[in-house]
C-alpha positions as CSV (number, residue, x, y, z in Angstrom):
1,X,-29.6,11.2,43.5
2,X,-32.6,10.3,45.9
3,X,-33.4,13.6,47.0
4,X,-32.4,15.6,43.7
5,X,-34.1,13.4,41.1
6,X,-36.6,12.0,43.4
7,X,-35.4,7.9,42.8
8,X,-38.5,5.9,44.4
9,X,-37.3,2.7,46.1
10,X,-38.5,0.5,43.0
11,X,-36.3,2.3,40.8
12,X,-32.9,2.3,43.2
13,X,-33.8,-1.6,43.4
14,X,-33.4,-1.5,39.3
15,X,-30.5,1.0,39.1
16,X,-28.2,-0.9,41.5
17,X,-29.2,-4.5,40.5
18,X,-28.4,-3.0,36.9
19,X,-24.8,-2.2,38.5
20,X,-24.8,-5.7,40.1
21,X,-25.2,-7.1,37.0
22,X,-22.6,-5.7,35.0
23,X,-20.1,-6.0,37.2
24,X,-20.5,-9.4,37.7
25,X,-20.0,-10.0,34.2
26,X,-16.7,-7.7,34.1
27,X,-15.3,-9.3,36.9
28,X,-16.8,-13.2,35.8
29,X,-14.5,-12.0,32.4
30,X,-11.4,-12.0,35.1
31,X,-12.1,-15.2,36.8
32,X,-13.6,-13.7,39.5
33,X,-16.6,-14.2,40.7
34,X,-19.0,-11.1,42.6
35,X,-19.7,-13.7,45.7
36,X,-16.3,-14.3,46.4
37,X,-15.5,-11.2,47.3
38,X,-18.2,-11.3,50.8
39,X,-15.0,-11.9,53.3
40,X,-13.3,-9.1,51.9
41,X,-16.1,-6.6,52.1
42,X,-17.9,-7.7,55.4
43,X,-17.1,-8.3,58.8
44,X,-16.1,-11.9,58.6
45,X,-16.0,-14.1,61.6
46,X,-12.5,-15.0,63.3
47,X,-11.1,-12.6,60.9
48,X,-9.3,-9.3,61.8
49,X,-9.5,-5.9,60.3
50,X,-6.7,-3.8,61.0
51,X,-4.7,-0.3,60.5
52,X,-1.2,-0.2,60.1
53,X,0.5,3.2,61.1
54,X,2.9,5.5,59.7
55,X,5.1,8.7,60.6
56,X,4.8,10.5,57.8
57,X,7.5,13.2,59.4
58,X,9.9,10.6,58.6
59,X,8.8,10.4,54.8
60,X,10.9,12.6,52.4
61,X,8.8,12.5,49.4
62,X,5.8,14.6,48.9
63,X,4.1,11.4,47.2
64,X,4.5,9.8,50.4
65,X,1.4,7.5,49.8
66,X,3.2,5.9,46.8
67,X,6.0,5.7,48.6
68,X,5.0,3.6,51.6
69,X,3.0,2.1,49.3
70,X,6.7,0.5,47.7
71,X,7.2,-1.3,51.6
72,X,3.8,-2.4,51.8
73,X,2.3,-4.0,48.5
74,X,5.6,-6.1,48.5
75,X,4.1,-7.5,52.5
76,X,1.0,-8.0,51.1
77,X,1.9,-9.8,48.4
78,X,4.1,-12.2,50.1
79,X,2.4,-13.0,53.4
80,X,-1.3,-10.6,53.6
81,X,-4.5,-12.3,53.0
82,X,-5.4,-13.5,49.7
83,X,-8.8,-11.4,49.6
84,X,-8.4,-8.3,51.5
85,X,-9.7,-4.8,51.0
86,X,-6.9,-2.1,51.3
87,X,-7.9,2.0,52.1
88,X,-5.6,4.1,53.0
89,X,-5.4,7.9,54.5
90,X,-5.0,10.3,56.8
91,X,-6.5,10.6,60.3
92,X,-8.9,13.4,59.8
93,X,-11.0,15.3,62.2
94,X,-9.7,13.9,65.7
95,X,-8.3,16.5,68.1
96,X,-4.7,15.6,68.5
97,X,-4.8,14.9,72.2
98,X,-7.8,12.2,71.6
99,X,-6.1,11.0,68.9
100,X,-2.9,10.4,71.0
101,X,-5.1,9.1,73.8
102,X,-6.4,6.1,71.6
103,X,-3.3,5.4,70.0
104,X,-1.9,5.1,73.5
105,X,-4.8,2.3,74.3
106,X,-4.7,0.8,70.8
107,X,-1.5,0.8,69.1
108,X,0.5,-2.3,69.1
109,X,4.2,-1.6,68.4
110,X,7.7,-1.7,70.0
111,X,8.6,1.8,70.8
112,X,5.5,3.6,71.3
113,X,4.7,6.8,69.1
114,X,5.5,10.2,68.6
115,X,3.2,12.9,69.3
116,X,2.4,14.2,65.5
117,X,-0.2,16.3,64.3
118,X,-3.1,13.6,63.1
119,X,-2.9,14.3,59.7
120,X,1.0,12.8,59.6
121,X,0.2,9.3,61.3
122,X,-0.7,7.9,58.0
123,X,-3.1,4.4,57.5
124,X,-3.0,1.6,55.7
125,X,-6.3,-0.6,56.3
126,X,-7.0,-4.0,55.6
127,X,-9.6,-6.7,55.9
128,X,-10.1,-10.4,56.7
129,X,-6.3,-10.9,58.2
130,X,-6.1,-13.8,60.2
131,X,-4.0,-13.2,63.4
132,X,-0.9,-15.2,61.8
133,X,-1.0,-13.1,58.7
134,X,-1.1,-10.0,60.9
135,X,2.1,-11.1,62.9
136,X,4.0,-11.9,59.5
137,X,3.1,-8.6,58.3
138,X,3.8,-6.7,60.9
139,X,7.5,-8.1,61.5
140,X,8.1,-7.5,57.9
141,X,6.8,-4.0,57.7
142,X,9.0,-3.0,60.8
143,X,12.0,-4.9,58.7
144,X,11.2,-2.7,56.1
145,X,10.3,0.7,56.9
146,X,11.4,3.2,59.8
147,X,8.1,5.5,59.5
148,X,5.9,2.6,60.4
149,X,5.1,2.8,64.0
150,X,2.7,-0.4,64.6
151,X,-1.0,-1.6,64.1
152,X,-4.4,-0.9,65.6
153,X,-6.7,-3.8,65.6
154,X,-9.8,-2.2,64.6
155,X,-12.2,-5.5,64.8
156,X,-14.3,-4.2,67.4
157,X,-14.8,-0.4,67.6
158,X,-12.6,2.3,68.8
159,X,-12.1,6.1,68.9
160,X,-9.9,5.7,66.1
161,X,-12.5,4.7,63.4
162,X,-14.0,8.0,64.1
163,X,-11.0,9.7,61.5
164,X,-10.6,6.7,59.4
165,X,-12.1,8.4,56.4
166,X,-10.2,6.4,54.3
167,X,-10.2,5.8,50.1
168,X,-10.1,2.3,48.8
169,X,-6.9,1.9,46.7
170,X,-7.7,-1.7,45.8
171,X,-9.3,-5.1,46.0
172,X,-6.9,-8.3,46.6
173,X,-8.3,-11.3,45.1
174,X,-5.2,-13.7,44.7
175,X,-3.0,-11.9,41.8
176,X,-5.6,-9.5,41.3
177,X,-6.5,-6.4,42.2
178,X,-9.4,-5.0,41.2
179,X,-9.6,-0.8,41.1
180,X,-11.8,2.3,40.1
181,X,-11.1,3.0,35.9
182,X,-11.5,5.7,33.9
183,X,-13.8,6.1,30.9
184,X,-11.1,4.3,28.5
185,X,-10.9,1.5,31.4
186,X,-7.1,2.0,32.5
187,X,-6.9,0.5,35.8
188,X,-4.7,1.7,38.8
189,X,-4.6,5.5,38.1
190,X,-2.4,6.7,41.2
191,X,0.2,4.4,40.2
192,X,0.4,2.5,43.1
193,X,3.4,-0.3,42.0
194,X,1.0,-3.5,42.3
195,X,2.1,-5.2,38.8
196,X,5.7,-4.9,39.9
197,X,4.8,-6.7,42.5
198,X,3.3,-9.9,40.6
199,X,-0.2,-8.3,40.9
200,X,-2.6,-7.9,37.9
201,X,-4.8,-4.9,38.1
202,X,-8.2,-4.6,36.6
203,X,-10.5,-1.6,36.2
204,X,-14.1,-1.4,36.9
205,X,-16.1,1.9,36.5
206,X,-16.0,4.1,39.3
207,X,-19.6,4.6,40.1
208,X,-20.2,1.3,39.9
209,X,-17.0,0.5,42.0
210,X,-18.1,2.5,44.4
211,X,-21.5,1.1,45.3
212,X,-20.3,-2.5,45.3
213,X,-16.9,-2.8,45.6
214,X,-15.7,-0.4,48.6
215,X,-15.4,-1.7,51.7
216,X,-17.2,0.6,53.8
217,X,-15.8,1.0,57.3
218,X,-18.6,0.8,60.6
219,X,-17.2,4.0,62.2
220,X,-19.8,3.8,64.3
221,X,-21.4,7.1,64.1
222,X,-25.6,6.6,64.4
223,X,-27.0,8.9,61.5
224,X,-24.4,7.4,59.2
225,X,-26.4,3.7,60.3
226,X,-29.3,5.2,59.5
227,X,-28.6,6.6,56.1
228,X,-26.8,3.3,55.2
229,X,-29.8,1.3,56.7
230,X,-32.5,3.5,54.7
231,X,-30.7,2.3,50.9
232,X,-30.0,-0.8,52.2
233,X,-33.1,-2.2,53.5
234,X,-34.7,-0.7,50.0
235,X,-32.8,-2.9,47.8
236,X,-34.5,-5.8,50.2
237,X,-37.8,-4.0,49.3
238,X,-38.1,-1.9,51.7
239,X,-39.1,2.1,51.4
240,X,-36.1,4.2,52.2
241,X,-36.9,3.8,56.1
242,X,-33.8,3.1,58.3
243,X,-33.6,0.1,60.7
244,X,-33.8,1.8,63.7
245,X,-37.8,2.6,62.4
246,X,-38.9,-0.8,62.7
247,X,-39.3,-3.3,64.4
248,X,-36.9,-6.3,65.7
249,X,-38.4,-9.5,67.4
250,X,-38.1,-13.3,68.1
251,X,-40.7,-15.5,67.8
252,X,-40.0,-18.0,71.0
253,X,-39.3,-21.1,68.7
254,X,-36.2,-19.2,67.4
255,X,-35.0,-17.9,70.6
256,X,-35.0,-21.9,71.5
257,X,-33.0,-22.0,68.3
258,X,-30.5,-19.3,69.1
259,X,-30.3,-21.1,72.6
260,X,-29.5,-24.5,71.1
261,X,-27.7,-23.6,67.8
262,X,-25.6,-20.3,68.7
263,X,-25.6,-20.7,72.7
264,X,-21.7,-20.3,72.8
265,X,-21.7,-17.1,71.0
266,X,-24.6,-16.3,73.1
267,X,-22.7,-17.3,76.4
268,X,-19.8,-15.3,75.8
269,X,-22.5,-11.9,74.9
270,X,-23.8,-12.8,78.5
271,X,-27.1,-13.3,76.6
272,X,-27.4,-16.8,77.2
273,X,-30.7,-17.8,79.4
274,X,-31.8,-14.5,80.0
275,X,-35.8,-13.1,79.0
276,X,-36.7,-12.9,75.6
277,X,-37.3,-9.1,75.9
278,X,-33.8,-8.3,77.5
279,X,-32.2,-10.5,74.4
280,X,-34.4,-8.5,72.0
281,X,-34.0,-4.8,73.5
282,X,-29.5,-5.7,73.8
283,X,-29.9,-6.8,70.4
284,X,-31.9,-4.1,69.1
285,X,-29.7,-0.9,71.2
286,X,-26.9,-2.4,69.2
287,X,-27.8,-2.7,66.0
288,X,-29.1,1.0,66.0
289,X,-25.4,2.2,64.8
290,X,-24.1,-0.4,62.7
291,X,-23.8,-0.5,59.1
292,X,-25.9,-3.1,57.0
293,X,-23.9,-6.1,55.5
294,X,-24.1,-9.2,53.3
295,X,-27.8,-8.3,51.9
296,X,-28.9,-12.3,50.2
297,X,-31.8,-13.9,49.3
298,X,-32.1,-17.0,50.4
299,X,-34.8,-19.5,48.7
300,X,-37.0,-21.7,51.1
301,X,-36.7,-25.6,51.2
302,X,-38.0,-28.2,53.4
303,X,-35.1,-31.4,52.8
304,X,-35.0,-31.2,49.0
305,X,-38.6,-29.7,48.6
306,X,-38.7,-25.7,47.1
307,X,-40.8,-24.3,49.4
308,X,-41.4,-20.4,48.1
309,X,-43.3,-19.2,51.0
310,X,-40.2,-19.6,53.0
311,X,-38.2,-17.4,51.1
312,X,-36.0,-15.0,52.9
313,X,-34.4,-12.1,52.4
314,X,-31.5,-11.8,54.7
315,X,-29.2,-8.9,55.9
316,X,-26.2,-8.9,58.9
317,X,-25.4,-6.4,61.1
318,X,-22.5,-6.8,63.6
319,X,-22.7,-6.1,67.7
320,X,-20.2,-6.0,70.2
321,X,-20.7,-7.4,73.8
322,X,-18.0,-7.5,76.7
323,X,-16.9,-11.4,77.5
324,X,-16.6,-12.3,81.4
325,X,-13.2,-10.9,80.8
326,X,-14.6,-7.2,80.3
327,X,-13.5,-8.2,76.6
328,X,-15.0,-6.5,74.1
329,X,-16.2,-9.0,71.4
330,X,-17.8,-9.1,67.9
331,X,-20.6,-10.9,66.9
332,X,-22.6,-11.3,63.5
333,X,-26.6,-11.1,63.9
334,X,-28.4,-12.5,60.6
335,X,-31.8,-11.1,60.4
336,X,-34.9,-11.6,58.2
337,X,-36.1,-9.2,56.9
338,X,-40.0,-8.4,56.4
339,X,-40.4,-5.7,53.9
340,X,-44.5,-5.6,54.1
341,X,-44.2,-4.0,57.8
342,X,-40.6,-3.4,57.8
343,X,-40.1,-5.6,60.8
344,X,-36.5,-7.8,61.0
345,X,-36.1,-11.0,62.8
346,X,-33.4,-12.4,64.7
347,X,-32.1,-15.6,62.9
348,X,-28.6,-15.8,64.0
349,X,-26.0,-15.0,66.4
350,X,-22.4,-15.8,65.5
């Protein structure tokens, strides 16, 4: 739309605010409110994202995504998180011998795998599990089902993510699941069984679903960053110029700050203690191909004083460091974000 109509950013600003607006209302008609849905659609901290696998050679129907769906909405329901995004798919675009590579580093299950074409190990992915929920499920989906095979945990990144082009079927929030619609508003067009399941479904617009309600998965591939970077950053009032243009910094009052308010996270990172410009430069190499998150504006106070010129407007990108255990870890950076020279500052470290 950008490029074919020639949007300036003032005008995307309106257009998606517009959609923020009226979906907020449609979904405040539900009992639902737009902000409630942040765990669900970003990285959330302690929280696990994670793909469970399927054989599909062992599936007899040609609807075979309807039909796992059968075993799994009836796990979700009973003992998955109660606001989760769910996408589902095929692997597409790996290689078979990388693909069984990382699914011989990364899969979690009793008996191993079978060495299928990609496109037949089939995905069901879903967001902010807690590690209990993900045992539950994962007991009860092996109960259930002979093609499932096990789970990835795809928290931190991995090969994997690269074919993890996955549709979004749905959006748990409690007994609801929020989906695309179409133009007369009927809600759950595949079929997938979630009322028989005790869900209610509810249909939003698919344009409109599709900027703000799809999770979109980090696969971690750089110009996809920077195209994500370039909208989001406008919507803060920026100029369609991706992350990786400007600038990142510290001021050294808030690397004191970091130090004494996020120095755990920062211990783990192996960040803690060492020169400003090392901190900067790690932070900044690793932000380069991550996706934009939780855009908010927050207002400025001092105690219960409004204080305008401190307003901020806010966006989170997520960074993974190795522990002292070679442990890959994830890590939320908060960053302020200065639209005049399109400059971001570190505020948090999580």
């Amino acid at each position: 739309m950008i490029g074919m109509f020639g949007i300036e950013p003032s005008e995307m600003r309106d257009l998606v605010l517009g959609m923020h607006r009226q979906v907020s209302e449609r979904l405040r008609a539900e009992g639902i409110e737009y902000s409630d849905l942040r765990n669900a659609l970003t990285p959330a901290p302690k929280k696990l994202e994670v793909a469970f696998i399927f054989d599909l050679s062992r599936v007899e129907s040609w609807h075979y995504g309807l039909e796992l769906a059968k075993d799994w909405i009836p796990v979700l329901s009973k003992m998955g998180p109660e606001k989760t995004a769910i996408g589902v798919g095929d692997f597409i675009g790996l290689p078979a011998e990388l693909t069984w590579v990382a699914l011989h580093q990364h899969i979690i299950g009793p008996k191993g795998f079978p060495l299928l074409s990609p496109e037949l190990y089939f995905v069901t992915y879903m967001t902010n599990l807690t590690a209990g929920q993900l045992n539950k499920m994962d007991s009860e989906l092996r109960a259930r089902n002979t093609s499932y095979l096990g789970y990835v945990d795809c928290t931190v990144w991995n090969p994997l993510k690269f074919a993890m082009l996955l549709p979004q079927v749905g959006l748990r929030v409690g007994t609801k699941i929020i989906t695309t619609s179409d133009e007369d508003g009927n809600a759950n067009l595949p079929g997938y069984p979630f009322e028989a399941n005790g869900f209610e479904t509810i249909g939003v617009d698919d344009d409109q679903y599709s900027v703000l309600l799809d999770h979109r998965l980090d696969n971690g591939v750089p110009d996809w960053a920077r195209d994500d970077s370039r909208i989001a950053l406008s919507l803060l009032g920026g100029n369609f110029s991706p992350l990786t243009d400007g600038d990142v910094f510290a001021s050294d009052l808030r690397i004191t700050y970091l130090q004494d308010n996020h120095g755990a996270s920062l211990q783990r990172a192996g960040l803690f203690g060492i020169d400003k410009d090392l901190l900067i430069g790690a932070i900044k190499e690793k932000i380069s191909s991550g996706l934009v998150y939780n855009l908010r504006f927050i207002e400025g106070s001092r105690g219960a004083e409004r204080v305008p010129e401190l307003d901020a407007s806010m966006f989170t990108v997520q960074v993974e460091f190795p522990d002292a255990e070679a442990r890959v870890k994830r890590y939320q950076v908060g960053l302020k974000y200065r639209a005049a020279d399109h400059s971001s500052e570190i505020a948090t470290f999580f």
